[in-house]
DRENDO-1510 file (C-alpha; in Angstrom, 1 decimal, always signed):
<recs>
REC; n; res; u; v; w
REC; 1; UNK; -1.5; -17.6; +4.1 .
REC; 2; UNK; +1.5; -16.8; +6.1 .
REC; 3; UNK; +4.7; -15.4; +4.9 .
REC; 4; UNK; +8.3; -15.5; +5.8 .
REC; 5; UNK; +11.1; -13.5; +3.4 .
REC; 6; UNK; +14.6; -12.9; +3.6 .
REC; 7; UNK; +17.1; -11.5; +1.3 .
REC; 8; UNK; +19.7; -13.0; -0.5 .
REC; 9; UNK; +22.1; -11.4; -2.8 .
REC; 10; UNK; +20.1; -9.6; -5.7 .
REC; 11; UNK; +17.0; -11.2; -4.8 .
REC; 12; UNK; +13.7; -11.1; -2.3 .
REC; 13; UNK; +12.6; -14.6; -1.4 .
REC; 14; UNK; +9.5; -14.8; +0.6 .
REC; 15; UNK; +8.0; -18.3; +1.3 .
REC; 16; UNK; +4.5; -18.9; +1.5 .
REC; 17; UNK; +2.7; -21.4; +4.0 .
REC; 18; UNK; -0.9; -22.0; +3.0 .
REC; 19; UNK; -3.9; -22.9; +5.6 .
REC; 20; UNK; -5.8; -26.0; +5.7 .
REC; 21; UNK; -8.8; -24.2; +4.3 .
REC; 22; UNK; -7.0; -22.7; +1.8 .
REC; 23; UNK; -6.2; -24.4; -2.1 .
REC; 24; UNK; -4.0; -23.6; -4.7 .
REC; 25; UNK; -5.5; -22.5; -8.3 .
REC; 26; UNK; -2.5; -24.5; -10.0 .
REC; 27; UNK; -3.7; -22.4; -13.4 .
REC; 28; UNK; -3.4; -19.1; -11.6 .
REC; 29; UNK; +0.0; -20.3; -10.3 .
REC; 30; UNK; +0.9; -21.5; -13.7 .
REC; 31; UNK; +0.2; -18.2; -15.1 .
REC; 32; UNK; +2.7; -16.1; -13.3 .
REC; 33; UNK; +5.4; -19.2; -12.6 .
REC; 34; UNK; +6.1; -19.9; -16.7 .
REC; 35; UNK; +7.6; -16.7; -16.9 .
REC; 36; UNK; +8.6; -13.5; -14.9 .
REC; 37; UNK; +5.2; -11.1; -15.2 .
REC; 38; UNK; +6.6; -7.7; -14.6 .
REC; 39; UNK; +5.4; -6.1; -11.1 .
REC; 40; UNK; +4.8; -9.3; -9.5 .
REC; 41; UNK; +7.1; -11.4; -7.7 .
REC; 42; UNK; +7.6; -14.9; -9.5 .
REC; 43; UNK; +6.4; -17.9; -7.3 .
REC; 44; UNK; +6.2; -21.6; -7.9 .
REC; 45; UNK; +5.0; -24.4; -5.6 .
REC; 46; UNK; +8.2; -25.8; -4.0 .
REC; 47; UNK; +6.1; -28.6; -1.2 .
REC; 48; UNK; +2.5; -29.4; -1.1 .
REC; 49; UNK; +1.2; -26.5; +1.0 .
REC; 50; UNK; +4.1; -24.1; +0.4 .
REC; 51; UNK; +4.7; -21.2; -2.4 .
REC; 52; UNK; +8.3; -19.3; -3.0 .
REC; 53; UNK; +8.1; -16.2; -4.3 .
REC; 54; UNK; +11.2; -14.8; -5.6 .
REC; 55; UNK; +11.9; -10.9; -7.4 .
REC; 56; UNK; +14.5; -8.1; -7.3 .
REC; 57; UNK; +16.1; -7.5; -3.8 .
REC; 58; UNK; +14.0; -4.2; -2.6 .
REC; 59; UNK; +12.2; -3.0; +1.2 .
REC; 60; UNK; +8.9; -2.7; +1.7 .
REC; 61; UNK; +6.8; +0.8; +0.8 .
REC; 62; UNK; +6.4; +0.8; +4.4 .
REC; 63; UNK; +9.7; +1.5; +4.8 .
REC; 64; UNK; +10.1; +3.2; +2.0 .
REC; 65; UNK; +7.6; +5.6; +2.9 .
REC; 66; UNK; +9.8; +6.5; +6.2 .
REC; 67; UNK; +12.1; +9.0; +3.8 .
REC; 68; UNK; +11.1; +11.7; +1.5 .
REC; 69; UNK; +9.6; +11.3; -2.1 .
REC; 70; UNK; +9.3; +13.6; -4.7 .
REC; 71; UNK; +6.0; +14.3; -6.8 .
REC; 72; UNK; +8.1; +11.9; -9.0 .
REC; 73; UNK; +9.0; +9.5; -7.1 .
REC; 74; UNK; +5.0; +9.1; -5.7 .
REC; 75; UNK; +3.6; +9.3; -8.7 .
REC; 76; UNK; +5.8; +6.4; -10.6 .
REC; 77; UNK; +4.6; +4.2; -7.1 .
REC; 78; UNK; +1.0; +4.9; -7.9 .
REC; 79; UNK; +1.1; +4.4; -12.0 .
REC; 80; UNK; +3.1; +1.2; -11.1 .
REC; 81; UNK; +0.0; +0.8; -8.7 .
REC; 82; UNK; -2.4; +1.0; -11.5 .
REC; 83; UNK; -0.4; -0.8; -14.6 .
REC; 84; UNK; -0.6; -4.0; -12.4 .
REC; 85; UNK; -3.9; -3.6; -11.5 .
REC; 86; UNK; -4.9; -3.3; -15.0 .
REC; 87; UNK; -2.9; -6.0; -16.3 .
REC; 88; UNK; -5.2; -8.6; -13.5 .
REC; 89; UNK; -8.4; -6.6; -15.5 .
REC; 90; UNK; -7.1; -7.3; -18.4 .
REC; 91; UNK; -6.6; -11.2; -18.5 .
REC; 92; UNK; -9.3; -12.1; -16.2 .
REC; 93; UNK; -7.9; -12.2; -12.7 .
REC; 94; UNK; -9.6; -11.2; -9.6 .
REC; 95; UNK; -7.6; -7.8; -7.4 .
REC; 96; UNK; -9.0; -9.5; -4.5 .
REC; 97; UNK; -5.6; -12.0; -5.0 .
REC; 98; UNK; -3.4; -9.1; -4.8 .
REC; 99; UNK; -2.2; -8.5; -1.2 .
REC; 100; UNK; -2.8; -4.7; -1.2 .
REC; 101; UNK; -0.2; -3.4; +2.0 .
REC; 102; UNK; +2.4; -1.2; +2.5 .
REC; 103; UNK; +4.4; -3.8; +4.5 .
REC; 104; UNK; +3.7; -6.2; +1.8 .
REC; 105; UNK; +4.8; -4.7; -1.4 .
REC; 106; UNK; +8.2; -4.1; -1.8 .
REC; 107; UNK; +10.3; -1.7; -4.4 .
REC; 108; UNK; +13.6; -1.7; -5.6 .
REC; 109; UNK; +15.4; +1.4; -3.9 .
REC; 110; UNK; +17.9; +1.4; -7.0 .
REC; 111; UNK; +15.4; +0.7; -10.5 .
REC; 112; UNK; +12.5; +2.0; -7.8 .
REC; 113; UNK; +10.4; -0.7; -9.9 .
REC; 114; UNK; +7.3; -2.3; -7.4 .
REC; 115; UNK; +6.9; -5.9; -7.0 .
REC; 116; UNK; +3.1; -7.2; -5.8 .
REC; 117; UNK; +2.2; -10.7; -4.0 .
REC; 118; UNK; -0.5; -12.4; -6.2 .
REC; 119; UNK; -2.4; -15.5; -4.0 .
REC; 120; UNK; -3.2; -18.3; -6.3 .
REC; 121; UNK; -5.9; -19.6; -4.4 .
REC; 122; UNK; -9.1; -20.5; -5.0 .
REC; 123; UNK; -11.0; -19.0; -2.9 .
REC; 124; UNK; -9.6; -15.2; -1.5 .
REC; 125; UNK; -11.7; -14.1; +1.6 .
REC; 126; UNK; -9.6; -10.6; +1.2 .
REC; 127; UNK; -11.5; -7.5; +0.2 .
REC; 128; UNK; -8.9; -5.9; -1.1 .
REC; 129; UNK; -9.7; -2.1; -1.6 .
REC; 130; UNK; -7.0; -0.4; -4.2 .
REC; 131; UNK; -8.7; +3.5; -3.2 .
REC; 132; UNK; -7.4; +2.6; +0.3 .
REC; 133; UNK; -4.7; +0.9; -0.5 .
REC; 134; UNK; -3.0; +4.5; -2.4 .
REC; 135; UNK; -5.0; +6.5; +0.5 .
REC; 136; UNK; -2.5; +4.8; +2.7 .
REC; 137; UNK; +0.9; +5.7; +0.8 .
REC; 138; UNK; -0.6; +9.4; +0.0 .
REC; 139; UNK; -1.1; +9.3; +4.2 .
REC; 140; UNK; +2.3; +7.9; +4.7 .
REC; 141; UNK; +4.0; +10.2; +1.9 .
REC; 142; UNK; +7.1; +12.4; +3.0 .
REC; 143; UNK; +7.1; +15.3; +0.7 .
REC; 144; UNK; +10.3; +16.2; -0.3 .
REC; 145; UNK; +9.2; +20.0; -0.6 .
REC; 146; UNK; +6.4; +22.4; -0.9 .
REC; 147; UNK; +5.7; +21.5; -4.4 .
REC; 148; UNK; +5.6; +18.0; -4.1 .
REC; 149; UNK; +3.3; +18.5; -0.5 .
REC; 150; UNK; +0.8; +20.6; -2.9 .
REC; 151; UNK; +0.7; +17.8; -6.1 .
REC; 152; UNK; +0.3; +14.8; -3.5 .
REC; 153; UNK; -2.5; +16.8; -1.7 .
REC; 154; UNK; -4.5; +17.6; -4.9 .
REC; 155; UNK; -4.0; +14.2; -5.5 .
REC; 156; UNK; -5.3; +13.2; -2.2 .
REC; 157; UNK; -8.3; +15.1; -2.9 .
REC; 158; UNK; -8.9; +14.0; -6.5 .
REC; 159; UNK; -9.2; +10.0; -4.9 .
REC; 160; UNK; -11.5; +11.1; -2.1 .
REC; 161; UNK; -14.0; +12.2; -5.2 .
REC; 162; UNK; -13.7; +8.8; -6.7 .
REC; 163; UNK; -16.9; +6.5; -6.1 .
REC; 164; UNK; -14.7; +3.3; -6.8 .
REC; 165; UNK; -11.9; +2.2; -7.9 .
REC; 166; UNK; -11.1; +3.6; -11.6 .
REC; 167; UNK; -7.7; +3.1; -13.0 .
REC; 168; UNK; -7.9; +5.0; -16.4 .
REC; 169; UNK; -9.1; +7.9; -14.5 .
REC; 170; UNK; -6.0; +7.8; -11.9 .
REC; 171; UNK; -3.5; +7.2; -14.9 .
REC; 172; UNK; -5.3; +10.2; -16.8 .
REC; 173; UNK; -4.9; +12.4; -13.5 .
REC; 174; UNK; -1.3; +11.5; -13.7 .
REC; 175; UNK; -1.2; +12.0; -17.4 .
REC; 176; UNK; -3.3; +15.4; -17.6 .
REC; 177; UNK; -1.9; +16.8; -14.2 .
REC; 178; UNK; +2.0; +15.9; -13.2 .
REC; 179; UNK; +3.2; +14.5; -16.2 .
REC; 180; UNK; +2.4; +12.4; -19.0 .
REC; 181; UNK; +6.0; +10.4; -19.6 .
REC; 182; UNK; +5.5; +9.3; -16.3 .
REC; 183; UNK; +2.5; +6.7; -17.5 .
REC; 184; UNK; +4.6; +6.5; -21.0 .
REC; 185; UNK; +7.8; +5.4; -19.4 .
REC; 186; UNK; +6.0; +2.6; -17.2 .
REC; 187; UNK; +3.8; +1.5; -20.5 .
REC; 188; UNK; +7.5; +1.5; -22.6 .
REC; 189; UNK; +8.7; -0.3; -19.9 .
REC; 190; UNK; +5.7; -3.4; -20.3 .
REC; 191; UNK; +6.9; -3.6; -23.7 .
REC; 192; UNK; +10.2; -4.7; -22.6 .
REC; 193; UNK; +12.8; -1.4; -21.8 .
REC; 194; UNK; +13.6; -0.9; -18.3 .
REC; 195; UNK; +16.0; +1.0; -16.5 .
REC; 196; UNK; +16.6; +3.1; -13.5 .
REC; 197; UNK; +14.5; +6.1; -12.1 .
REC; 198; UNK; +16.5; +8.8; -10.7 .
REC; 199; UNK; +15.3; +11.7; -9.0 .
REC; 200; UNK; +15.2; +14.3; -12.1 .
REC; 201; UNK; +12.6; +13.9; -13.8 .
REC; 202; UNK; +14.3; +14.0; -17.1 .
REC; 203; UNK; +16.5; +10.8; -16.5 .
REC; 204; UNK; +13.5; +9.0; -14.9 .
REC; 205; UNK; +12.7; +8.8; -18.8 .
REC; 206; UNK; +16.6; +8.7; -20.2 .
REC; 207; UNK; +17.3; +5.8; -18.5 .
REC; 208; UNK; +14.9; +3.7; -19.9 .
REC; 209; UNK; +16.7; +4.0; -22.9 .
REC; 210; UNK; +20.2; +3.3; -22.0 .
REC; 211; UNK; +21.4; -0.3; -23.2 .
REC; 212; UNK; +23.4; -0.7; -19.4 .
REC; 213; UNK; +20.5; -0.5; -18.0 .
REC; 214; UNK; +18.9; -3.2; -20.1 .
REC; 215; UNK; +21.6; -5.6; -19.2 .
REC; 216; UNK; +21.3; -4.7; -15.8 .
REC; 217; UNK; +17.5; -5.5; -15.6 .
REC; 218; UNK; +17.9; -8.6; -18.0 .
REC; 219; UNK; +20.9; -10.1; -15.0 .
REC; 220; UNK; +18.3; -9.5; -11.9 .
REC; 221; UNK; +15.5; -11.2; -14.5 .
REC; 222; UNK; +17.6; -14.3; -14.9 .
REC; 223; UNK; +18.2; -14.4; -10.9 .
REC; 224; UNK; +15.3; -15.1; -10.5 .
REC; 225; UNK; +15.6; -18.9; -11.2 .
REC; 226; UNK; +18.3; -19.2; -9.5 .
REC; 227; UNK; +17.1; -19.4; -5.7 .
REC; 228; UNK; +18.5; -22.6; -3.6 .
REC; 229; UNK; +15.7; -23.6; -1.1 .
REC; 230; UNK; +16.1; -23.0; +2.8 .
REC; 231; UNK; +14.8; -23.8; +5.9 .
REC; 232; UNK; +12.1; -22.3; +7.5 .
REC; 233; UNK; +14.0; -21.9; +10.8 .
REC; 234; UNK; +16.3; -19.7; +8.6 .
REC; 235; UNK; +13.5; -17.2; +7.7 .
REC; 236; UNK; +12.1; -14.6; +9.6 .
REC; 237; UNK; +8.3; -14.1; +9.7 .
REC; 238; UNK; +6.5; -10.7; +7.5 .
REC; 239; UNK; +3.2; -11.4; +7.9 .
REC; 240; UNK; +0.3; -13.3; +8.6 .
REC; 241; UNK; -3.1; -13.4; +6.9 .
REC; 242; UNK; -5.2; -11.9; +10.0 .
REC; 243; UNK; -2.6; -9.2; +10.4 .
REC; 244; UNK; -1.9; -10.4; +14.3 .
REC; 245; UNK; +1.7; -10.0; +13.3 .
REC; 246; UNK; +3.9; -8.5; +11.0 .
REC; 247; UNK; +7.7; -8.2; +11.0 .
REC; 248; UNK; +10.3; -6.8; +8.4 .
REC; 249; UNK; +13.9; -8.5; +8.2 .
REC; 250; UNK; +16.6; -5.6; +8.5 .
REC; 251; UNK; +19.2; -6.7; +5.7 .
REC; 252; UNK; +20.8; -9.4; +7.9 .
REC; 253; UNK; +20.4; -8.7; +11.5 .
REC; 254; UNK; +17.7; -10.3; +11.8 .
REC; 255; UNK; +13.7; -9.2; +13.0 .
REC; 256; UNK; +12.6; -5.4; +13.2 .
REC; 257; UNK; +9.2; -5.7; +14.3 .
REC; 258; UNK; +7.9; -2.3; +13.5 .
REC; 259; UNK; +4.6; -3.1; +14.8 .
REC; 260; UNK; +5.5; -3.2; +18.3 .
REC; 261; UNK; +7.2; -0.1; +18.5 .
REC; 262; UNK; +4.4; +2.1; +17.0 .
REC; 263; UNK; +2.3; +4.0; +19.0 .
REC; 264; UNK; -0.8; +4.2; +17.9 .
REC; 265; UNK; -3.8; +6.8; +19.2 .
REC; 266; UNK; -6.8; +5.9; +20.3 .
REC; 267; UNK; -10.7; +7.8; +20.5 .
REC; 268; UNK; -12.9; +7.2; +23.3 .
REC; 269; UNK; -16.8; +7.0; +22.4 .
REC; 270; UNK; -18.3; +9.0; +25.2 .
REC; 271; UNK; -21.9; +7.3; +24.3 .
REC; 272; UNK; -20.7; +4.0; +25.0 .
REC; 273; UNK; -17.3; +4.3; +26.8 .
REC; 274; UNK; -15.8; +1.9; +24.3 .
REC; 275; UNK; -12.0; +2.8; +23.5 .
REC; 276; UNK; -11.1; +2.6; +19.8 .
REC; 277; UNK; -7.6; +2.2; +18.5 .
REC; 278; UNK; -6.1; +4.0; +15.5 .
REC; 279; UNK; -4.2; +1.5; +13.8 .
REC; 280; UNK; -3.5; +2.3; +10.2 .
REC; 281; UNK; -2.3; +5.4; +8.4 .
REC; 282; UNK; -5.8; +6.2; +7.7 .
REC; 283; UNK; -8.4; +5.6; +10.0 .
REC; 284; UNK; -12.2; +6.1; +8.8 .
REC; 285; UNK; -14.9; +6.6; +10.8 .
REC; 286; UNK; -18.7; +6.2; +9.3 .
REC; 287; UNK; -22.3; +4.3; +9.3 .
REC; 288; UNK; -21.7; +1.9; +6.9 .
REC; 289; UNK; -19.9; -1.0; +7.6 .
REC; 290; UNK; -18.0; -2.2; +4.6 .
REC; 291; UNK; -17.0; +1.4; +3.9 .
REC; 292; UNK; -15.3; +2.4; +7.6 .
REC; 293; UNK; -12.5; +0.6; +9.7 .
REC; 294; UNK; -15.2; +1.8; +12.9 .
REC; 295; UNK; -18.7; +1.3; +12.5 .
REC; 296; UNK; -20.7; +4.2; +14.4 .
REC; 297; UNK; -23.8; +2.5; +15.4 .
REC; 298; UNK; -27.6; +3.8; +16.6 .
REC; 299; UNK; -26.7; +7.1; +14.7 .
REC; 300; UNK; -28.5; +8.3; +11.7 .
REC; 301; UNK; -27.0; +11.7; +11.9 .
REC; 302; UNK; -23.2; +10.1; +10.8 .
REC; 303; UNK; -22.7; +9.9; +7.4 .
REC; 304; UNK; -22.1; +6.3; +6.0 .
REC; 305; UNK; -18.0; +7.4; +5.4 .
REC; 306; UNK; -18.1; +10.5; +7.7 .
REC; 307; UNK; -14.2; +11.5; +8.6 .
REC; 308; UNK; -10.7; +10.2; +8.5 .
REC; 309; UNK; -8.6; +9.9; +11.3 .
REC; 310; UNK; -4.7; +10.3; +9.8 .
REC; 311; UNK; -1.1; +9.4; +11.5 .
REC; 312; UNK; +1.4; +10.8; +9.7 .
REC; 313; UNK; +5.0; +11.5; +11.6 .
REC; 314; UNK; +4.1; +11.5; +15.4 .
REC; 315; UNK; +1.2; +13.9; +14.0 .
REC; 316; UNK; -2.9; +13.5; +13.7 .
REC; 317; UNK; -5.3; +15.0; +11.9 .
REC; 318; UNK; -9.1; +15.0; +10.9 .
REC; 319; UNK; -10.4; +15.2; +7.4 .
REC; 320; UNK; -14.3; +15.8; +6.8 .
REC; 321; UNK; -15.5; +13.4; +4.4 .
REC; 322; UNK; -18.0; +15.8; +2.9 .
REC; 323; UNK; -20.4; +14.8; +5.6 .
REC; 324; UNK; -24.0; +15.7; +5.4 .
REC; 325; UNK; -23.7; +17.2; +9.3 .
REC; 326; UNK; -20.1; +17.8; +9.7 .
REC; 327; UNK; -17.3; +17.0; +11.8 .
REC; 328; UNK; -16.3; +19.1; +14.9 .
REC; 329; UNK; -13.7; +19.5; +16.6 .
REC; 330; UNK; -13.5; +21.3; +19.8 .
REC; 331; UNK; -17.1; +22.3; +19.1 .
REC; 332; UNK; -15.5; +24.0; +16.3 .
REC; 333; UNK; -16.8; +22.8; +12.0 .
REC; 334; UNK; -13.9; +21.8; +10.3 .
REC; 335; UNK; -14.1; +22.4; +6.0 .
REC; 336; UNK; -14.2; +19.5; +4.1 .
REC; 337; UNK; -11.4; +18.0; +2.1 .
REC; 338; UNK; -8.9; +19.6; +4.6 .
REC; 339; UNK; -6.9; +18.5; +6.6 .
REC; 340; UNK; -7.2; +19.6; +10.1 .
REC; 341; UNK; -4.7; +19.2; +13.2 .
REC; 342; UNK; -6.2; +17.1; +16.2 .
REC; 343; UNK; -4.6; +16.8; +19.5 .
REC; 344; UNK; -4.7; +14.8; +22.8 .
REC; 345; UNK; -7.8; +15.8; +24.8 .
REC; 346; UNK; -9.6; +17.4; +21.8 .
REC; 347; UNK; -13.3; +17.0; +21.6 .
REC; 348; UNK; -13.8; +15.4; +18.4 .
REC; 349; UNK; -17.7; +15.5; +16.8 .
REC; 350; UNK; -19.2; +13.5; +14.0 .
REC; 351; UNK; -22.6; +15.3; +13.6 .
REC; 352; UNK; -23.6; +14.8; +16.9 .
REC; 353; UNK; -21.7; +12.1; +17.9 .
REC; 354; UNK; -18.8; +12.7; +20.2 .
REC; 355; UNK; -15.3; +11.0; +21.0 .
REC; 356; UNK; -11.9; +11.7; +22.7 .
REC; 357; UNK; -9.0; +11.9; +21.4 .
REC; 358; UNK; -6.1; +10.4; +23.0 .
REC; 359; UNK; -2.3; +9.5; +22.1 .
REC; 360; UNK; -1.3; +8.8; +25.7 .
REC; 361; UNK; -4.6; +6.9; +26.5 .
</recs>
């Protein structure tokens, strides 16, 4: 599938081209056209191979990620996160569907509410991963302060001990650990209050409550079917399927392709000369091959998911994966579960495996 969106008014229109190989599942579509699910945007089938989707104006959490977040502000993203993955679990419907990337899921900057792309299609080659999907907003997180640094790195380390994907245990964490209104307001919410989230934690929860705000959310709801159709030649193209490009329309001036303005770093494989290029916020680096983003081959001593490679603000660093024979760098062990600065020219080590590290390369 490729996408285009644009904005208009109140709302977030993104139109949907689908492949030749590809088919609509017109009961999937059915499902979330009928009436507006809350956290996904609402689509219906508007030509023979095209899908509109249409929801609350809002940027993506790729862009959203570019400025600070409280521990409040991250952890409403990641219970909105799990509520809509657990509302697919519940009635049947496969997370492989939901397009799980920062550039494609948006939020409302003002009701900070998140709004997912479901595919109805019947066939979804996309092995969606939520664990790496939330490893990439905890990688792209600003922390506002010190406190919020400290819960968003416990967190980080509390979904590195996860075997899979587990939703009750994330939305316990956040329940046990940060705060437990935080997974009551978003369940209230379900039930059909809504409001706006503020930065105090204590009106993240008031607002809910307040009847404005409940004529507010019901206005943007019934925007929703109110969309005129345009041309295609008036949208601007997000993203494509195979990820070969992606672009973000800046309110109304038109395309902002961040893709081509990021610099990404790259390691060289001194066994093989081969040059690898880090391009996501979280990079890993193992044996196994549907575990890693780079596949470390001929190498028993690397451990099936051995080390991350991060990119967080012009910065880089290394996390040990609790590896059976460690990661190195500059001949030097690293600890586990810590994050660890790396630099151009450093020697980096998995077991006895060895690469450069380069951001100029």
């Amino acid at each position: 599938m490729k996408f285009y969106v644009r904005k208009k008014d109140y709302q977030l229109i993104i139109k949907a081209k689908i492949s030749f190989n590809e088919k609509i599942d017109d009961s999937e579509l059915d499902l979330f056209s009928r009436k507006y699910v809350r956290g996904f945007m609402k689509p219906k089938k508007i030509r023979r191979r095209q899908l509109e989707y249409i929801g609350p104006v809002g940027i993506s959490l790729y862009e959203r990620m570019k400025n600070t977040v409280s521990k409040y502000d991250f952890f409403f993203i990641i219970e909105q996160i799990v509520d809509c993955t657990q509302k697919l679990n519940k009635i049947g419907l496969p997370l492989s569907k939901l397009k799980l990337d920062i550039r494609s899921v948006f939020i409302n900057e003002m009701t900070k509410e998140i709004q997912f792309i479901y595919m109805p299609l019947v066939t979804v080659i996309d092995q969606n991963d939520p664990i790496d999907f939330i490893e990439s907003i905890v990688y792209s997180a600003i922390p506002r302060s010190e406190t919020d640094s400290d819960e968003i790195a416990k967190f980080a380390y509390f979904i590195k001990s996860l075997n899979a994907y587990q939703p009750e245990r994330i939305e316990g964490y956040i329940a046990h650990n940060v705060d437990r209104n935080i997974v009551s307001t978003i369940k209230k919410r379900n039930c059909g209050q809504s409001g706006f989230m503020t930065d105090k934690p204590k009106d993240y929860y008031a607002h809910y409550d307040n009847k404005f705000n409940d004529n507010v959310d019901d206005e943007k709801t019934d925007l929703l079917d109110e969309c005129s159709e345009d041309k295609d030649d008036e949208l601007t193209e997000l993203l494509e399927q195979d990820d070969e490009a992606t672009g973000l329309l800046d309110e109304d001036t038109g395309l902002l392709d961040e893709t081509a303005n990021e610099i990404y770093p790259t390691l060289k494989r001194l066994l093989t000369g081969e040059i690898i290029r880090i391009n996501k916020p979280v990079f890993r680096l193992g044996k196994e091959k549907s575990y890693v983003d780079y596949f470390v081959n001929n190498n028993v001593a690397v451990s099936r998911s051995h080390a991350d490679v991060i990119c967080r603000n012009g910065k880089y660093f290394v996390v040990d994966l609790n590896s059976k024979n460690h990661t190195f760098l500059n001949n030097r062990i690293i600890p586990p579960n810590c994050e660890t600065e790396i630099c151009n020219g450093d020697l980096l080590k998995l077991a006895d495996e060895e690469f450069i590290f380069y951001t100029d390369l």
